[in-house]
C-alpha positions as a Markdown table, in Angstrom:
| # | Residue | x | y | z |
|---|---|---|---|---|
| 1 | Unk | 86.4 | 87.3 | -128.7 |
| 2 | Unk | 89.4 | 87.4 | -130.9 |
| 3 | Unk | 92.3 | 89.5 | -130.0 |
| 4 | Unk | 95.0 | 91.7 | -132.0 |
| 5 | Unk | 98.1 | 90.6 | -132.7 |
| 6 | Unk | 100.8 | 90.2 | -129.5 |
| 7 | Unk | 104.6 | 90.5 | -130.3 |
| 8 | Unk | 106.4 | 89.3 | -126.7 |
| 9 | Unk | 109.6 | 90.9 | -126.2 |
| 10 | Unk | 111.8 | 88.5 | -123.9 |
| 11 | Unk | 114.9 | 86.9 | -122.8 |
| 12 | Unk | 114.9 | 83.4 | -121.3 |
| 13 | Unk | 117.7 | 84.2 | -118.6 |
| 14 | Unk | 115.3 | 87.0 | -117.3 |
| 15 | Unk | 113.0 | 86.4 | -114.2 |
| 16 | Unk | 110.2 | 89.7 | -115.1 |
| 17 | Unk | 109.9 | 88.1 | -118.8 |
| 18 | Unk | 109.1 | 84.9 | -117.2 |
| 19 | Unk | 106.5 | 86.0 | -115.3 |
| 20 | Unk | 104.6 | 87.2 | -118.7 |
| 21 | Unk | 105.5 | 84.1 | -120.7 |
| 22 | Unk | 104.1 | 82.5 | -118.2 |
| 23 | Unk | 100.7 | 84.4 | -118.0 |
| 24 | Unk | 100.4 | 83.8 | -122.1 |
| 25 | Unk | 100.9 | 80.0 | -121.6 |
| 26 | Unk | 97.8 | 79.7 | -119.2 |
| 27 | Unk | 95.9 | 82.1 | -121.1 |
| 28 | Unk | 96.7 | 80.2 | -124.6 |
| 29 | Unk | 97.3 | 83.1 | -125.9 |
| 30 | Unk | 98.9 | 83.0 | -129.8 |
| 31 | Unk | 101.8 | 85.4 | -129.8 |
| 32 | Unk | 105.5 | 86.1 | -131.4 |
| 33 | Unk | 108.0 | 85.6 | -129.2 |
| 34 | Unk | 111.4 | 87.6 | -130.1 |
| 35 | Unk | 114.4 | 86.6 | -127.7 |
| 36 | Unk | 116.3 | 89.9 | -126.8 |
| 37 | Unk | 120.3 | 89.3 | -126.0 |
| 38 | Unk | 120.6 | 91.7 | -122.9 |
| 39 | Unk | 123.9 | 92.2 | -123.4 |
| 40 | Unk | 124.0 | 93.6 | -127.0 |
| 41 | Unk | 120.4 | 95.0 | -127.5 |
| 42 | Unk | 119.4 | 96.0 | -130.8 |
| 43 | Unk | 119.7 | 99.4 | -131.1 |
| 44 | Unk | 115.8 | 99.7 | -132.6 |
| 45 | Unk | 115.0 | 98.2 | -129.0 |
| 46 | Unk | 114.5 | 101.3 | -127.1 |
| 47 | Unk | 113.3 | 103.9 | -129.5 |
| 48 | Unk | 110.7 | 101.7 | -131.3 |
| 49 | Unk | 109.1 | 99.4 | -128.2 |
| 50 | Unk | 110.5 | 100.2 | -124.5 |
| 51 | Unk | 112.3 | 103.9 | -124.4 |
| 52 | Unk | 113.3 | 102.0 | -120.7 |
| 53 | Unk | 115.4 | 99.0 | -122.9 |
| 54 | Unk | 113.7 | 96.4 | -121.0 |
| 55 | Unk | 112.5 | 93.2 | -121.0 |
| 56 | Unk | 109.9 | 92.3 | -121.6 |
| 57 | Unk | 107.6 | 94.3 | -123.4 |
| 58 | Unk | 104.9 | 93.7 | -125.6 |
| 59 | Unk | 103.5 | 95.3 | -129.1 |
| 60 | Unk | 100.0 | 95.2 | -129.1 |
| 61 | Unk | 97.8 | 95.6 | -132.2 |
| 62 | Unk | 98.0 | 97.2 | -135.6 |
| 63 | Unk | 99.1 | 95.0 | -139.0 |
| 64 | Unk | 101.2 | 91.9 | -138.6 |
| 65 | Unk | 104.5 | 92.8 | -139.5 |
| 66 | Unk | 108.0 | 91.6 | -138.5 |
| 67 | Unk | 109.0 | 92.1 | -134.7 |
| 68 | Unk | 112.5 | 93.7 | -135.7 |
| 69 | Unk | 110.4 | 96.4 | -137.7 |
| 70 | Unk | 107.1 | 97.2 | -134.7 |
| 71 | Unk | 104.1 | 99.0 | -136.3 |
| 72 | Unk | 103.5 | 102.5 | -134.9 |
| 73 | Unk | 100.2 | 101.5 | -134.4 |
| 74 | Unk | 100.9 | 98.9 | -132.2 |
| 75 | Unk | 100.6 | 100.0 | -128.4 |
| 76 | Unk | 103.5 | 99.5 | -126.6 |
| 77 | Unk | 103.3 | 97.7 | -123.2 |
| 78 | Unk | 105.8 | 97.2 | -120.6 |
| 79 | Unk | 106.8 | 96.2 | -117.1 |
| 80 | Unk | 106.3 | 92.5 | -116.0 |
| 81 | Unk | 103.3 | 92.5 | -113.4 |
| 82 | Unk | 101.3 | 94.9 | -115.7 |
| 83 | Unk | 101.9 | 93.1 | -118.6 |
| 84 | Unk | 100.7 | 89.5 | -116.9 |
| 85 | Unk | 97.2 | 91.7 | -115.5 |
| 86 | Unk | 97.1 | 93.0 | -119.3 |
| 87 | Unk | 97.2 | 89.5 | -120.3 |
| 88 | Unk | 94.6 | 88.0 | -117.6 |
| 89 | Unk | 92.0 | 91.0 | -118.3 |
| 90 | Unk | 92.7 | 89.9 | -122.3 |
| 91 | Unk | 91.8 | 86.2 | -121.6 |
| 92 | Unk | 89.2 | 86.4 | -118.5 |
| 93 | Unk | 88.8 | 83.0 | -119.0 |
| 94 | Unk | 92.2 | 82.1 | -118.2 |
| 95 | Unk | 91.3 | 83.1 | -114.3 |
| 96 | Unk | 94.8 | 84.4 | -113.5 |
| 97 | Unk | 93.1 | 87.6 | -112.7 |
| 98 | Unk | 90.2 | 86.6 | -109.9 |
| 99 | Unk | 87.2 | 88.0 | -110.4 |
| 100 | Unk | 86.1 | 88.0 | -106.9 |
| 101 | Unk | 88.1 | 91.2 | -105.6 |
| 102 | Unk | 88.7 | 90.0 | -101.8 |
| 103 | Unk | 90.5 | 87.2 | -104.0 |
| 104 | Unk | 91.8 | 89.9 | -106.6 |
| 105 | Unk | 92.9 | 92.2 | -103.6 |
| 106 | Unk | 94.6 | 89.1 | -102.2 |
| 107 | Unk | 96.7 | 88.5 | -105.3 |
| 108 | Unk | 97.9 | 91.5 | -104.9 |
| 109 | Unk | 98.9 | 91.5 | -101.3 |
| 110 | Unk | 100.7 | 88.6 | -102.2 |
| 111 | Unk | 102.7 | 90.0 | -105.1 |
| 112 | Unk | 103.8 | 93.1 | -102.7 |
| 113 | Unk | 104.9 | 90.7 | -100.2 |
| 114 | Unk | 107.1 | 88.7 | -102.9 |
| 115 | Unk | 108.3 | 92.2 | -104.2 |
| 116 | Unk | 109.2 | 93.8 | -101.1 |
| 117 | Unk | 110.3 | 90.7 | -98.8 |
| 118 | Unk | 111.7 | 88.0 | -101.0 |
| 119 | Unk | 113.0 | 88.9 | -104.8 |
| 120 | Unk | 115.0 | 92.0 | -103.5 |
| 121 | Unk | 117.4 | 88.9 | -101.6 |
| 122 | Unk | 117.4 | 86.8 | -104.5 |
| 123 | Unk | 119.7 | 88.9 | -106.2 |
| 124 | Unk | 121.9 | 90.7 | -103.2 |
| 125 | Unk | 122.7 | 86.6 | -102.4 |
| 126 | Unk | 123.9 | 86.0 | -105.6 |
| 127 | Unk | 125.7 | 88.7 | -105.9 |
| 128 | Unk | 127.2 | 88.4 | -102.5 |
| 129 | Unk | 126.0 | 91.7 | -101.5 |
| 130 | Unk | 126.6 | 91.4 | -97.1 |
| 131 | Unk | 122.7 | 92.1 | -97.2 |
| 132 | Unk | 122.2 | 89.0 | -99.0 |
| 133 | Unk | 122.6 | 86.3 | -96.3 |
| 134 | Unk | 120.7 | 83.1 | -95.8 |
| 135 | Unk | 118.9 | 84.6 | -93.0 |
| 136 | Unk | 117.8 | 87.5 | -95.0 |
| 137 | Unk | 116.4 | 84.7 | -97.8 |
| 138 | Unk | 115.2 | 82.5 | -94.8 |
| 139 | Unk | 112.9 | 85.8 | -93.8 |
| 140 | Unk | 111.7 | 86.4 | -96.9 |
| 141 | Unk | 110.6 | 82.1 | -97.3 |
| 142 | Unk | 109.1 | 83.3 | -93.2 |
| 143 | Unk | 107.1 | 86.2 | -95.1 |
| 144 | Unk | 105.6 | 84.3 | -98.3 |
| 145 | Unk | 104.7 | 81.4 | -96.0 |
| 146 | Unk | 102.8 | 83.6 | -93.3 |
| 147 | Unk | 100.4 | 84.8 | -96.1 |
| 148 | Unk | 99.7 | 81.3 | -97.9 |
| 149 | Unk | 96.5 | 80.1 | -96.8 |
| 150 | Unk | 96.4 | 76.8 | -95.1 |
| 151 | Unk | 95.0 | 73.3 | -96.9 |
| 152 | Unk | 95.4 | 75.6 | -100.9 |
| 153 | Unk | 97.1 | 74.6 | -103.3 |
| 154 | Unk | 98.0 | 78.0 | -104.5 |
| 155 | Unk | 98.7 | 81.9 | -103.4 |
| 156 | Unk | 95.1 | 82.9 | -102.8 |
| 157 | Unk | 93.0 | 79.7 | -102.8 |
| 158 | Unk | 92.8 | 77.2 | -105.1 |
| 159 | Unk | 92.9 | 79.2 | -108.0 |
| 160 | Unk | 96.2 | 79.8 | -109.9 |
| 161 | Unk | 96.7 | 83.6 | -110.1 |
| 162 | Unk | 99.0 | 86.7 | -111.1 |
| 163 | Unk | 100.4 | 86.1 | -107.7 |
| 164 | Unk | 101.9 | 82.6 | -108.2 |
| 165 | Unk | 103.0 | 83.9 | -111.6 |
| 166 | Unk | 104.8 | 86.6 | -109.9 |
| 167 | Unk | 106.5 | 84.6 | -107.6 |
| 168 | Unk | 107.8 | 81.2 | -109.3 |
| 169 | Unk | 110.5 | 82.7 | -111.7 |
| 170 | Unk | 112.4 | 84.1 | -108.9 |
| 171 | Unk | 112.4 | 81.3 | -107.0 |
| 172 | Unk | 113.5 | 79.1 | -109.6 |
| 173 | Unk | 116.5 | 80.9 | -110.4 |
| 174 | Unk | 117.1 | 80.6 | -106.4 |
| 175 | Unk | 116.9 | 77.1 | -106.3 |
| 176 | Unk | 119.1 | 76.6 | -109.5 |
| 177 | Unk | 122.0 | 78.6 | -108.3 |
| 178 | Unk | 121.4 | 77.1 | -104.2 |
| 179 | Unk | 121.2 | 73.9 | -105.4 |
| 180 | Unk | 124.2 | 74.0 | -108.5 |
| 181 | Unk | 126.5 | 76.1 | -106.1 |
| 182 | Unk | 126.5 | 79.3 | -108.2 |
| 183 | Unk | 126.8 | 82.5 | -106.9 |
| 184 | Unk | 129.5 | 85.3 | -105.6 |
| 185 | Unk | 128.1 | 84.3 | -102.3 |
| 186 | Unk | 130.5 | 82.2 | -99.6 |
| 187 | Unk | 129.3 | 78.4 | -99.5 |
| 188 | Unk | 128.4 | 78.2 | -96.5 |
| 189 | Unk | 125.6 | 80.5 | -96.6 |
| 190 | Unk | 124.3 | 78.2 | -99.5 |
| 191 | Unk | 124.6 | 75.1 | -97.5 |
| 192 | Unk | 123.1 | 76.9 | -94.2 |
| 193 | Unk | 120.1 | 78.3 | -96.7 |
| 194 | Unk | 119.4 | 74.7 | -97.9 |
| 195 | Unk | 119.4 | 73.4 | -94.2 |
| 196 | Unk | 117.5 | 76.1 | -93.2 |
| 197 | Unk | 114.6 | 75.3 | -95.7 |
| 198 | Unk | 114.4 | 71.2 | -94.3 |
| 199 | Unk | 113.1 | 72.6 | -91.3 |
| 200 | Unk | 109.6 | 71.3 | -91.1 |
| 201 | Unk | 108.2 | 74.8 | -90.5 |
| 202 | Unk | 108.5 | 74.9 | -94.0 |
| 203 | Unk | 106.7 | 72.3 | -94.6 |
| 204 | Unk | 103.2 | 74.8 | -96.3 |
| 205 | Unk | 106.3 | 76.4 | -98.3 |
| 206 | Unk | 108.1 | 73.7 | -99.7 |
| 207 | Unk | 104.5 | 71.9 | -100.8 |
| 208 | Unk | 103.4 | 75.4 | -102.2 |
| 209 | Unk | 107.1 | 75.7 | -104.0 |
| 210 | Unk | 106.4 | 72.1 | -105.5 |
| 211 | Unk | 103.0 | 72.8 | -107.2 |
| 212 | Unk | 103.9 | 75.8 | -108.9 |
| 213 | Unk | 107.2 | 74.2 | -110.2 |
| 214 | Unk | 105.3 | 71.4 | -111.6 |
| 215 | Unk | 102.6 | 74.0 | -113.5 |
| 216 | Unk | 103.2 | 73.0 | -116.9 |
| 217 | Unk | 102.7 | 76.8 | -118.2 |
| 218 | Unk | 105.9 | 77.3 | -115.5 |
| 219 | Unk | 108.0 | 74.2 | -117.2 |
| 220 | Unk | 107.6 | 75.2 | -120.8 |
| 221 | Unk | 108.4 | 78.7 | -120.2 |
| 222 | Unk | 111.6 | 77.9 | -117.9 |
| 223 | Unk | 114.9 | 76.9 | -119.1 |
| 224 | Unk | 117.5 | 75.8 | -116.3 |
| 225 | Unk | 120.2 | 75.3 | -119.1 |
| 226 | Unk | 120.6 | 78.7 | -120.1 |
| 227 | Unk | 119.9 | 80.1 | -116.8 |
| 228 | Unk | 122.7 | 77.9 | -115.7 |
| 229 | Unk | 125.2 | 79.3 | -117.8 |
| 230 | Unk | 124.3 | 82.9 | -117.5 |
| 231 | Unk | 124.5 | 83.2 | -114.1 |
| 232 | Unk | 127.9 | 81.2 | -113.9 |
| 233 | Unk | 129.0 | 83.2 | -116.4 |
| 234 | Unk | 128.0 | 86.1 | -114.3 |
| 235 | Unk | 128.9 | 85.3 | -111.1 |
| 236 | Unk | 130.8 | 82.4 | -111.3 |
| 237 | Unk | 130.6 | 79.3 | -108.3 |
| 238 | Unk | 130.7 | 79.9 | -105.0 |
| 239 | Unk | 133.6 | 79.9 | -102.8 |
């Protein structure tokens, strides 16, 4: 069934926008993509696709026309995890969205966990928030591995879903600034996360963290270099 027209509003340094660039690779989806600088928005941003100025967003619909200049008619979609659902119900084909709804349910479940037990750390670590502590990121690692199933390659089964698009971008960003030393955090809370992550109890973890890395919709969507420099820009390298 052919689809309207999709006009992706994004920025490569952002984690949520990930998640729906990702969702459009696996779907195959043909789409614009327009990079938003999230430090000097344009000023059409919020009054003519996301009243919220967020990334990402998505027009949907109505005549081809120029992403700077959005079509009234198009619908207006935003917030990450509704926008990669949106996308899977678009393309059922793509499987992102199990049918099965023990399976669907189970996605879900999943995406709560990351949302509630791991990417709130993510950034109080980089940040050096006192909450932020390689303990705290070692208990959310403890939380996503509980719910993985044993012997899958993926979240729910052997099926990539919603919920390994959910939680890859955020871990990526993790591992760049862990592994490249960047962060308002003190070092040795770096050093004690890495340690704390060779301990073969995370052994289901660290395999699961490996397969979604090397999904190709994940490493065409993902780009380390500007991440990089953003968040040493941002936060500059630990001390």
């Amino acid at each position: 069934m052919a689809q309207e027209q999709i006009t992706l509003y994004t920025a490569k340094v952002c984690p949520y926008a990930q998640r729906t660039e990702i969702a459009l690779a696996e779907a195959g989806a043909p789409f614009k993509r327009y990079e938003i600088d999230l430090g000097n928005k344009p000023e059409w941003y919020a009054p003519k696709v996301n009243r919220a100025s967020k990334v990402p967003a998505i027009a949907y619909g109505g005549p081809d026309v120029a992403p700077e200049n959005p079509s009234p008619e198009s619908t207006k979609l935003a917030e990450s995890l509704i926008l990669v659902e949106f996308i899977g119900d678009l393309y059922p084909s793509s499987n992102i969205v199990p049918a099965d709804p023990v399976l669907r349910a189970k996605a879900r479940f999943f995406i709560e966990i990351v949302s509630t037990k791991f990417s709130p750390n993510f950034m109080k670590f980089a940040s050096g928030n006192p909450e932020g502590t390689h303990a705290a990121l070692l208990a959310g690692v403890d939380a996503v591995q509980d719910i993985l199933p044993d012997g899958a390659k993926y979240a729910v089964g052997e099926q990539y879903t919603i919920a390994d698009i959910a939680f890859t971008p955020f871990w990526a960003r993790l591992n760049v600034l862990a592994q490249k030393g960047i962060g308002a955090y003190k070092d040795e809370e770096r050093k004690s996360f890495l340690k704390g992550l060779e301990d073969p109890k995370y052994a289901k973890f660290n395999g699961y963290v490996q397969r979604v890395l090397a999904r190709p919709s994940f490493k065409s969507t993902f780009h380390e270099d500007v991440v990089e420099e953003f968040f040493t820009r941002r936060f500059g390298l630990a001390k």
